[in-house]
C-alpha positions in Angstrom: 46.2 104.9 148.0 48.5 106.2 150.7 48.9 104.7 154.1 52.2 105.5 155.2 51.2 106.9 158.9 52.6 110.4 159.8 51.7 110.3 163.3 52.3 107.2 165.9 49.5 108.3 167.3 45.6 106.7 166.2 43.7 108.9 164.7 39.3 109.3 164.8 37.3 109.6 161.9 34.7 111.4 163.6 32.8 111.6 160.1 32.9 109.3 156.5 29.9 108.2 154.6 30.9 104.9 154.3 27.7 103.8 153.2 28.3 105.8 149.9 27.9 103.7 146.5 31.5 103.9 146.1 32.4 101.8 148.9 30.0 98.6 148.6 32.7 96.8 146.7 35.8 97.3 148.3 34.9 98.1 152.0 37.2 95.6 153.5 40.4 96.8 151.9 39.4 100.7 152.7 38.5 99.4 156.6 42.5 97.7 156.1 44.2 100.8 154.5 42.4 102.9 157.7 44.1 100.8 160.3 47.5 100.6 158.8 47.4 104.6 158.3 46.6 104.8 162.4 43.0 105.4 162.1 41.6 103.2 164.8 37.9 104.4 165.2 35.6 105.6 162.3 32.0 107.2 162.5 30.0 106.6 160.0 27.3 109.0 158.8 23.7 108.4 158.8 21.8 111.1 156.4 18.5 109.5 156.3 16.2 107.0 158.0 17.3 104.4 155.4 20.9 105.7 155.5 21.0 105.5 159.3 20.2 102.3 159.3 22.7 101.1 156.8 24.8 102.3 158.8 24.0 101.0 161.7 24.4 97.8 160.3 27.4 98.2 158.8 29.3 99.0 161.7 27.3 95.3 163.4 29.0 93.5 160.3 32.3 94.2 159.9 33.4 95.3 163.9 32.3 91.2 163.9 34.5 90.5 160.2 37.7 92.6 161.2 39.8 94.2 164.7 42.1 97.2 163.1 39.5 99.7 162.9 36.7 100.1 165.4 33.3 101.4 163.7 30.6 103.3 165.4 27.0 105.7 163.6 25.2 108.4 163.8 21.6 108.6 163.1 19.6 111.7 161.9 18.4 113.6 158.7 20.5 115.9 156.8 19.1 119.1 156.1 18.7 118.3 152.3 16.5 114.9 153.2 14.1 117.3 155.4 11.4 118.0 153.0 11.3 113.8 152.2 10.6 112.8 155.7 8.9 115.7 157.1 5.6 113.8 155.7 6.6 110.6 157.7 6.7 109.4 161.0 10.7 110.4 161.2 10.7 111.1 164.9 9.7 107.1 165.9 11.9 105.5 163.3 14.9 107.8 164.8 13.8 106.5 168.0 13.6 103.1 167.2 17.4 103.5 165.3 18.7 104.8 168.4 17.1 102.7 171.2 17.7 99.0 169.0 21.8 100.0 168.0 24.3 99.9 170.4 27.1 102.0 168.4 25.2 104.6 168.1 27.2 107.7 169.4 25.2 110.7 168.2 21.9 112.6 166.5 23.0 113.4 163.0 24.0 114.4 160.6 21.2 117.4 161.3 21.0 120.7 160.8 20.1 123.5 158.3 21.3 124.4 154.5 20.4 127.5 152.8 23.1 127.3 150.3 21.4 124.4 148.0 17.7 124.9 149.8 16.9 121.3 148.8 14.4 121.2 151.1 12.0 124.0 152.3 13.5 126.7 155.2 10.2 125.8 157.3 10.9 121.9 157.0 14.7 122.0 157.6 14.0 123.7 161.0 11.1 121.8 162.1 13.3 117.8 161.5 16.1 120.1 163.1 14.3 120.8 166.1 13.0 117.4 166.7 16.8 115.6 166.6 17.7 119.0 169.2 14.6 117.3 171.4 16.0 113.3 170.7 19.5 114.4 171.4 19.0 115.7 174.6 16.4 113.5 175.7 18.5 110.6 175.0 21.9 112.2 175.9 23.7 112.1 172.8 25.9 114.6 171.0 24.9 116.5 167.7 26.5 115.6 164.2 25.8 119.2 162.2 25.5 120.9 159.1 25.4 124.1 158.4 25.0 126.2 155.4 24.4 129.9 154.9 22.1 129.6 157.8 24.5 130.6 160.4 21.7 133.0 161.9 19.0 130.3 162.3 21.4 127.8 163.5 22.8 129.7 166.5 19.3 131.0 167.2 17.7 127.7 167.3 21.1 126.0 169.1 20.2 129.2 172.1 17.0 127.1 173.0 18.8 124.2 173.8 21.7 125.4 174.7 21.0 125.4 178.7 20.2 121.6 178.4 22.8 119.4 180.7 22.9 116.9 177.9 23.4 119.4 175.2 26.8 119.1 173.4 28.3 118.4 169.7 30.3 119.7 166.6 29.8 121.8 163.6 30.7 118.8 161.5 32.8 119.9 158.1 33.6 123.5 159.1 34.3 125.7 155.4 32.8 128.9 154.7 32.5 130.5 158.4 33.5 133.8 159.5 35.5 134.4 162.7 32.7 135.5 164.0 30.6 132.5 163.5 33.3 130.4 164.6 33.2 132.5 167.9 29.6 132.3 168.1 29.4 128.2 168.1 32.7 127.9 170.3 30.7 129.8 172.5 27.9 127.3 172.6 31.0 124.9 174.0 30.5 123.2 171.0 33.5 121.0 168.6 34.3 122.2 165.4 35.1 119.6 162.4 37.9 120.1 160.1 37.8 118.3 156.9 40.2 118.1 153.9 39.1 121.4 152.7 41.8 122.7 154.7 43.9 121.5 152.2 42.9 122.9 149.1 45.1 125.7 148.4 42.3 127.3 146.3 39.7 127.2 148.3 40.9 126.5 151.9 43.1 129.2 152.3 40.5 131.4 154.4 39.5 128.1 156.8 43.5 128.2 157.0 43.7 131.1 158.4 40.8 130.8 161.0 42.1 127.3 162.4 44.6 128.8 164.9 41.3 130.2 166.6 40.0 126.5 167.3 41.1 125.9 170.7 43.0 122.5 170.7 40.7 121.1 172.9 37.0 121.9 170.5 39.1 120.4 167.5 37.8 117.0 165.9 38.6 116.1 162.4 37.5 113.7 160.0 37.3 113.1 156.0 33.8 113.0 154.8 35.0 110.2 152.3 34.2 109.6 150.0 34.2 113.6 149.4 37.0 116.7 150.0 39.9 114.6 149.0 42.6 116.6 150.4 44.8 117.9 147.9 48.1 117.3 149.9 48.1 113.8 149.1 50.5 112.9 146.8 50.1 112.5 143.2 48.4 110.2 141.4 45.7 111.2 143.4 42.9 108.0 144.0 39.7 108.5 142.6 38.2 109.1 146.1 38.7 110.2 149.5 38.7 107.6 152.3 39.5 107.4 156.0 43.3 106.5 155.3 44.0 109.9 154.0 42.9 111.8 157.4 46.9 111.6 158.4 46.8 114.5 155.4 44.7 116.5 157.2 46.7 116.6 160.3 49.7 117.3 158.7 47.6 120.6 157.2 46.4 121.2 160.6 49.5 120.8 162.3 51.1 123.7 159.9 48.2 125.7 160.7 49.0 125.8 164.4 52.6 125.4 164.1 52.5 122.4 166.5 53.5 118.0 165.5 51.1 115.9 163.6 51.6 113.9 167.0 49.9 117.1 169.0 47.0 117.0 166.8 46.6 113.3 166.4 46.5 113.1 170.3 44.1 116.2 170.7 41.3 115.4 168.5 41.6 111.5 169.3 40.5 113.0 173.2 38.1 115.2 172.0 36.4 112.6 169.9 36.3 110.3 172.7 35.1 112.5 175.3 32.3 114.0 173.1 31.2 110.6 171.6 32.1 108.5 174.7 34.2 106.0 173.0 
């Protein structure tokens, strides 16, 4: 795995799903490769009520075991998961996550996906709308997804929009038109760029649209253990963690034609003014 750091800046990992299966081993030595590649602060994804928690608890266990990388959570339910909890009470144990955690830094990952429809239109929207209410009632930032459901997303982002408290990021940015990407930077919202923007098969049309991410609505982050980006050098590791986000900068700094060190230090202030960390 590479750690060689391109940047002497520290970098934030505003998004890895470290409490995938393929971390429970070897979480230590993927927490030590982070730090010595200059990633200082990771979030990890909650997905599910059971998922948040883990994750909540991971960050507890080893920001106590180990100083190079600072961990913090979300907590939410992914679109996918909506149809599973809708028949639950998901809104107190969200609560309950949120009030009883102290590195908790936003409602998440939440939103809508039409692409896979793993969980019914009507239920994605309803477990949607409730993290919209928790987020701004307890002034925390959203952690979204969004999939083919651009026009339900913006339309039920509009009702909350006028909130004091509302604020987030678009969390792994693909597919989007120009026009979408207008529409949610228009909301004063972040947008997340993940490793995609490597691929030169598929990511050549995010590519393209990065230039019209204002430097200061830009996060990024990995989604290890997924969207390995394909800039790394070869042999490539079996899967992506938070010591190959220094990749994605280097994409992202061709992209605007600016130093890995300008990106490094924009997104690092972005993540900590939209997280407060």
């Amino acid at each position: 795995m590479a750690t060689n750091a391109m940047t002497k800046s520290n970098l934030i990992d505003i998004g890895a799903n470290l409490t995938h299966k393929s971390f429970r081993q070897n979480l230590s030595q993927v927490l030590e490769r982070a730090g010595k590649a200059q990633v200082s602060d990771i979030i990890i994804t909650g997905t599910s009520l059971s998922g948040s928690r883990e994750a909540s608890r991971l960050t507890v266990k080893y920001n106590q075991e180990q100083q190079l990388v600072r961990l913090y959570s979300t907590v939410g339910i992914h679109p996918h998961d909506a149809t599973r909890h809708s028949a639950y009470n998901y809104r107190e144990q969200l609560v309950d996550i949120v009030q009883n955690n102290k590195t908790v830094v936003a409602l998440g990952e939440c939103g809508l996906d039409y692409d896979r429809n793993f969980s019914t239109h009507d239920d994605q929207k309803r477990v949607f709308d409730t993290q919209l209410q928790l987020a701004c009632d307890y002034n925390l930032p959203l952690f979204m997804h969004e999939r083919s459901a651009s026009t339900d997303m913006l339309s039920m982002l509009a009702n909350y929009s006028q909130h004091k408290n509302f604020r987030g990021v678009i969390h792994c940015f693909t597919h989007g038109s120009l026009d979408i990407l207008q529409k949610y930077l228009a909301l004063n919202l972040y947008i997340g760029i993940t490793g995609w923007v490597c691929d030169e098969r598929r990511g050549k049309d995010l590519a393209k649209l990065v230039p019209h991410i204002p430097l200061d609505r830009l996060l990024i982050e990995t989604d290890a253990p997924f969207l390995l980006p394909r800039n790394l050098p070869k042999p490539w590791p079996h899967e992506n963690e938070p010591s190959c986000l220094p990749y994605v900068v280097k994409k992202l700094a061709e992209c605007y034609s600016v130093s890995t060190d300008e990106i490094a230090q924009r997104s690092t202030e972005n993540a900590k003014k939209l997280f407060n960390i």
